[in-house]
C-alpha positions in Angstrom: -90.7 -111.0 -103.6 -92.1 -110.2 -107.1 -89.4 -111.0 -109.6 -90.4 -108.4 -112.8 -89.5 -110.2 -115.8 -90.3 -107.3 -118.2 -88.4 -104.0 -116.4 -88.6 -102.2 -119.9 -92.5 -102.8 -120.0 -93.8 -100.2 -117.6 -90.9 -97.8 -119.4 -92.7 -98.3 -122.7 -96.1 -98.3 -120.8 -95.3 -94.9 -120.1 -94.4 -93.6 -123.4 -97.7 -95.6 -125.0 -100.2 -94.9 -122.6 -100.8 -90.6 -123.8 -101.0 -92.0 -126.9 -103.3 -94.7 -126.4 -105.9 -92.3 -124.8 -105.3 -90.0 -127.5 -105.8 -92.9 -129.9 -109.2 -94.0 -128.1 -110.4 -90.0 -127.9 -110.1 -89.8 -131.7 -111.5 -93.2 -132.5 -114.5 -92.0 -130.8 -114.9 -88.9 -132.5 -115.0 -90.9 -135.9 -117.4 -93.3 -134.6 -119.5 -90.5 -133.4 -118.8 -88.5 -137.1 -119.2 -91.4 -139.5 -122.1 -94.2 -139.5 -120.3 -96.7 -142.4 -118.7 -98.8 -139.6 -116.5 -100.3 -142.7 -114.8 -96.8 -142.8 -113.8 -97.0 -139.5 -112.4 -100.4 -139.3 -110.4 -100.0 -142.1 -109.0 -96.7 -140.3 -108.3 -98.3 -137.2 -106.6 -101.5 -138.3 -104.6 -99.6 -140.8 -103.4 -97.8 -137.7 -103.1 -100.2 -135.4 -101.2 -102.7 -138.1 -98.6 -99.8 -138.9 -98.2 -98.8 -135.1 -97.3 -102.9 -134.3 -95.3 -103.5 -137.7 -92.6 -100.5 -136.8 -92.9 -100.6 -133.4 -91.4 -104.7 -134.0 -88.8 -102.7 -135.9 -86.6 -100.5 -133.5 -86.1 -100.8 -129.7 -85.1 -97.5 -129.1 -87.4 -95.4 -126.7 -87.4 -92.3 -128.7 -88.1 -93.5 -131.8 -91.0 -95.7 -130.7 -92.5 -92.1 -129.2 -91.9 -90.3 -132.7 -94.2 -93.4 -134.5 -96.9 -93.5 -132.1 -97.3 -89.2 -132.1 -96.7 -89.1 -135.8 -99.7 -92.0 -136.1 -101.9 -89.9 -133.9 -100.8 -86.7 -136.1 -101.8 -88.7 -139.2 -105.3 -90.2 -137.9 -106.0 -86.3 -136.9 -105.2 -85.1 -140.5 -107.7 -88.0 -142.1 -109.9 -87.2 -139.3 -110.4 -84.1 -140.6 -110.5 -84.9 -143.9 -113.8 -87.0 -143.6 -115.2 -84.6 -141.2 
């Protein structure tokens, strides 16, 4: 039988996946708004970095939702801002 090594993965899966989409949907829509390729990187890995450097900071479920919607709330708001 499969032995699951990671049982919390799928749990955090779950609470990352919306986001993820969400992430990839906006991402696109800068790509498709902005031609300086630069811009975007910097957008992204900025994102991306914070997203990994708290998410290494708290195990707690909850709080790992609240930082990956308030990312997605904050690449919206620059989003718009360059748009």
């Amino acid at each position: 039988s499969e032995v699951n090594l990671f049982p919390p993965m799928k749990m955090y899966w779950n609470l990352i996946f919306p986001h993820l989409l969400h992430f990839i949907e906006i991402t696109g829509l800068i790509m498709m708004t902005l031609t300086e390729a630069i811009v975007i990187e910097q957008i992204v890995q900025k994102t991306i970095g914070e997203c990994i450097l708290r998410m290494n900071l708290t195990e707690e479920k909850t709080d790992l939702h609240h930082i990956l919607h308030v990312q997605c709330i904050h690449l919206h708001l620059y989003t718009r801002k360059v748009v």
